[in-house]
Structures are given as C-alpha cells and as structure tokens.
C-alpha positions in Angstrom: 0.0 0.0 0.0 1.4 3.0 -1.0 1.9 5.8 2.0 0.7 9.2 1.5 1.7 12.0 3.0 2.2 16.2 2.0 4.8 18.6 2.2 4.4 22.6 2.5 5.8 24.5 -0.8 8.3 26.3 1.3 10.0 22.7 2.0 9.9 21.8 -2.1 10.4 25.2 -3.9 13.4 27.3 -3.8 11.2 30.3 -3.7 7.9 31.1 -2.5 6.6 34.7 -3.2 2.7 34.6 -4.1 0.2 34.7 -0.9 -1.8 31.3 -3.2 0.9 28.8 -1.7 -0.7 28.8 1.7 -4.0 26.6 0.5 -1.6 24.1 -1.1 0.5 21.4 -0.3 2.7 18.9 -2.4 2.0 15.2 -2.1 4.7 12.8 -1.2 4.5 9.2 -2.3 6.6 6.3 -1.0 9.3 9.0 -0.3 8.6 10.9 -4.0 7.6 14.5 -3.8 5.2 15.1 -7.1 5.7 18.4 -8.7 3.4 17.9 -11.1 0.1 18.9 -9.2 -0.7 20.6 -5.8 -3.2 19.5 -3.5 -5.6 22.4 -2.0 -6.1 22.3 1.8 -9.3 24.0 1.4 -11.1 21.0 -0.6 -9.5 18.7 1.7 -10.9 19.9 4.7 -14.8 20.0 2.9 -13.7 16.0 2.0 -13.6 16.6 -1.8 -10.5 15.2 -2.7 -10.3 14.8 -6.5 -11.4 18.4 -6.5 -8.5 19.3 -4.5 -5.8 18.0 -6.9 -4.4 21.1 -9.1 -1.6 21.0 -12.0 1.4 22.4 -11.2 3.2 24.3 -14.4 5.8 25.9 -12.1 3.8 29.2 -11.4 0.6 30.2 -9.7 -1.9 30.7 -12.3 -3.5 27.6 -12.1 -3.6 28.0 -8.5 -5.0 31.4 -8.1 -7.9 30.2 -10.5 -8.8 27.7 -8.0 -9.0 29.4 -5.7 -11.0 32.3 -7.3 -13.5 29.5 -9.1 -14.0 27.0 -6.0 -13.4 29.3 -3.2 -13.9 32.8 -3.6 -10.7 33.7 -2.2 
C-alpha cells in the first residue's frame, strides 16, 4: 500500500513569493515529492479530494484560479 503524505511549498520550492501557496501542499508518495500537481487544503478539509488536486506548471496561475473558481478567495 502506498503511504501518502504532504509537504508545504516552502519545503519543495526554492522560492515562494505569491500569498496562493498557503491553500496548497505537495503530495509525497513512498518517499517521492510530485511536482506535477498541488493539493488544496481547502477542498481537503470539505472532504472533496479529486477536487483538490491542481496542476502544477511551475507558477501560480493555475492555482489562483482555483482558488478564485471553487473558493472565492
């Protein structure tokens, strides 16, 4: 079974400007960080999981969206 676990942005990126980074996480699989999508705290907490996984295409955009089409924010 694969163990599942998530890292704050601060602990994957080199550099971590934009005020979006504190709804997401990064997950970590059997010891492997995925870059390749983000995993919003906000939709975790209501319990919608597939919701909650966003791409990653090393900026914010896609983040900021979410959080302005889901959460209002």
């Amino acid at each position: 079974m694969t163990e599942e676990s998530f890292l704050e942005p601060k602990a994957v990126l080199d550099s971590v400007k934009s005020s979006s980074w504190k709804f997401f996480n990064f997950r970590v699989a059997d010891g492997d960080v995925d870059r390749s999508y983000v995993h919003c705290k906000l939709c975790f907490d209501t319990g919608n999981r597939k919701r909650a996984q966003v791409k990653y295409c090393e900026g914010t955009t896609n983040l900021t969206l979410h959080l302005k089409t889901w959460h209002k924010v």
